[in-house]
C-alpha positions as CSV (number, residue, x, y, z in Angstrom):
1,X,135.5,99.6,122.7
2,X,132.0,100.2,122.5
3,X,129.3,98.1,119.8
4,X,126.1,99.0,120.8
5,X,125.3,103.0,122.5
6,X,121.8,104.0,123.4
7,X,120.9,107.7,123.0
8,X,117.9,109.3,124.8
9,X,116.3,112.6,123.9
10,X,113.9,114.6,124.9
11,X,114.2,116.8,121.8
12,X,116.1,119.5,124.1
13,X,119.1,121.8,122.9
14,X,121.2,119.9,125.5
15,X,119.9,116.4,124.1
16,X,120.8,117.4,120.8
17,X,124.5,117.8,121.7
18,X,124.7,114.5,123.3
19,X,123.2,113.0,120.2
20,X,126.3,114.3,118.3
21,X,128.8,113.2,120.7
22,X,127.3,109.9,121.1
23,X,126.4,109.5,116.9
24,X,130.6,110.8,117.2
25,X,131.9,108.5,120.0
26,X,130.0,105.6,118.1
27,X,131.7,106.2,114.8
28,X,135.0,106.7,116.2
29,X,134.4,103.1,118.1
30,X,132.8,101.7,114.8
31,X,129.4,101.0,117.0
32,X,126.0,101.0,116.4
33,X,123.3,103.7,117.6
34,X,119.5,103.2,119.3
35,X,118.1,106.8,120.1
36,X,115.1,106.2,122.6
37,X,112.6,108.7,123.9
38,X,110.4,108.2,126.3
39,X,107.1,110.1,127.1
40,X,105.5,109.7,130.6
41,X,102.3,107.4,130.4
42,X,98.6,109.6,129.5
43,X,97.1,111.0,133.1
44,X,94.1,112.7,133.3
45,X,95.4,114.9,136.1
46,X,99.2,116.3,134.9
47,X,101.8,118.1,135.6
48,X,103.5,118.3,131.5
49,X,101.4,120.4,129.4
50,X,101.4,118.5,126.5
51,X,99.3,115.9,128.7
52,X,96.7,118.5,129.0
53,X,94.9,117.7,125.7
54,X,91.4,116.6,124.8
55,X,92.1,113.2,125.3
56,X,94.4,110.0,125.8
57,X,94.3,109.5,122.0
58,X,95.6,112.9,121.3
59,X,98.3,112.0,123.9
60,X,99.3,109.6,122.0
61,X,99.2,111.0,118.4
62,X,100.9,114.1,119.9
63,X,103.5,111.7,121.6
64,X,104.0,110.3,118.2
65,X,104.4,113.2,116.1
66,X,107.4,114.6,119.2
67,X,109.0,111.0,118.8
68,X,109.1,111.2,115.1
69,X,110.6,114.8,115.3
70,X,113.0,114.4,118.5
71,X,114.5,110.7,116.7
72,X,114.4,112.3,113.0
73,X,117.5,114.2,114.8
74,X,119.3,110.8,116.3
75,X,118.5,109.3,112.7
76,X,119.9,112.4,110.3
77,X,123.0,112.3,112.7
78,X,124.2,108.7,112.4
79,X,123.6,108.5,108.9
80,X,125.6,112.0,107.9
81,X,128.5,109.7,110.2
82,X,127.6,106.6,108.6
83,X,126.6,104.9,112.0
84,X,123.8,102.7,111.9
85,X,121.1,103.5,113.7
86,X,117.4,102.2,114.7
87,X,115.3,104.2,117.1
88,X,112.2,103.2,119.7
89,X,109.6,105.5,121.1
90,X,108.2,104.5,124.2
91,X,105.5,105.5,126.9
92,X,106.3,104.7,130.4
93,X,104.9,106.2,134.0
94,X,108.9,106.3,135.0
95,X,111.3,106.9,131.9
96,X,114.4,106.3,133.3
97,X,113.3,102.8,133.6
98,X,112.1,102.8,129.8
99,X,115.8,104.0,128.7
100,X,117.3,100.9,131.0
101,X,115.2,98.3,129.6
102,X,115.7,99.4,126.5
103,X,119.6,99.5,126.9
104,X,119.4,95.8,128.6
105,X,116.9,94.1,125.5
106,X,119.1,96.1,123.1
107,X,122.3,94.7,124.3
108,X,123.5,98.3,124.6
109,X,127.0,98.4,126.4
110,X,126.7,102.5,126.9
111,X,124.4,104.8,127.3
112,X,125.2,108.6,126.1
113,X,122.7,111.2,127.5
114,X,122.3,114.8,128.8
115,X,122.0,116.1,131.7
116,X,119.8,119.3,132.0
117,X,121.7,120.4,136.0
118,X,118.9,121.6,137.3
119,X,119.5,121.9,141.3
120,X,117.7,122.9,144.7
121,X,113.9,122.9,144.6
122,X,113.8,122.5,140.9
123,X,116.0,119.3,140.9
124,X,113.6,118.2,143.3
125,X,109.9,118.9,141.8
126,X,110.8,118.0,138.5
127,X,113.2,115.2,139.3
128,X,115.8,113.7,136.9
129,X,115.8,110.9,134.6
130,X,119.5,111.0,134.2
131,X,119.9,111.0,138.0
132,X,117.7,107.8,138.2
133,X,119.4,106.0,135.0
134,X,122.6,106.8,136.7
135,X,121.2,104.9,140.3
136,X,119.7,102.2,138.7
137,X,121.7,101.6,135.6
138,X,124.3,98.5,135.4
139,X,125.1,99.7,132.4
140,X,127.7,102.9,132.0
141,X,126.3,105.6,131.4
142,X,127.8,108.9,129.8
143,X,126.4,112.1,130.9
144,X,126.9,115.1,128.4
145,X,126.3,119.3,129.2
């Protein structure tokens, strides 16, 4: 069915269990993983908190240290399965379009992600990347709560 799934995280509780079903969904389809994250390009004026640091090189080493942590969880799950597994870390000013390249270059035929459900005012302020991967995405997309 499926060869090639991409997982993003954020390192969320709700990430976590769409790594599992995706790490699952690729064992039971004998496919391979990609976990991705994705952290929103350095700006000296920001709305995350982690971008309020000294400066764009502790962005980045902060960034860095998060990636390692949030795809340490995509890599521990495919290997207790026995699903192979690579990972990418990536900075981008708009993620969701990060998590589609990605998918396209990898030759990912699914992408397995969660969906956080925030609604109303919050839905709007702080946006959603798995609203904008759905939109944009040619590729199917699986959205886990």
């Amino acid at each position: 069915m499926y060869k090639h799934i991409l997982i993003p995280t954020d390192g969320s509780e709700l990430s976590e269990r769409a790594i599992e079903q995706g790490v699952t969904l690729a064992k039971s389809s004998h496919a391979r993983v990609t976990g991705i994250t994705v952290f929103p390009t350095f700006h000296t004026f920001a709305v995350t908190p982690m971008m309020v640091t000294d400066t764009a090189e502790q962005y980045r080493k902060d960034c860095q240290a998060y990636g390692e942590k949030y795809l340490g969880v995509v890599e521990r799950a495919a290997a207790a399965a026995g699903v192979p597994c690579e990972t990418v870390q990536a900075t981008r000013a708009h993620p969701y379009e990060a998590i589609i390249d990605t998918a396209s270059e990898k030759g990912c035929d699914l992408i397995v992600m969660a969906s956080h459900g925030r609604k109303g005012v919050s839905a709007v302020l702080l946006g959603s990347e798995t609203t904008k991967v759905l939109t944009h995405s040619r590729i199917p997309v699986l959205v886990c709560r």
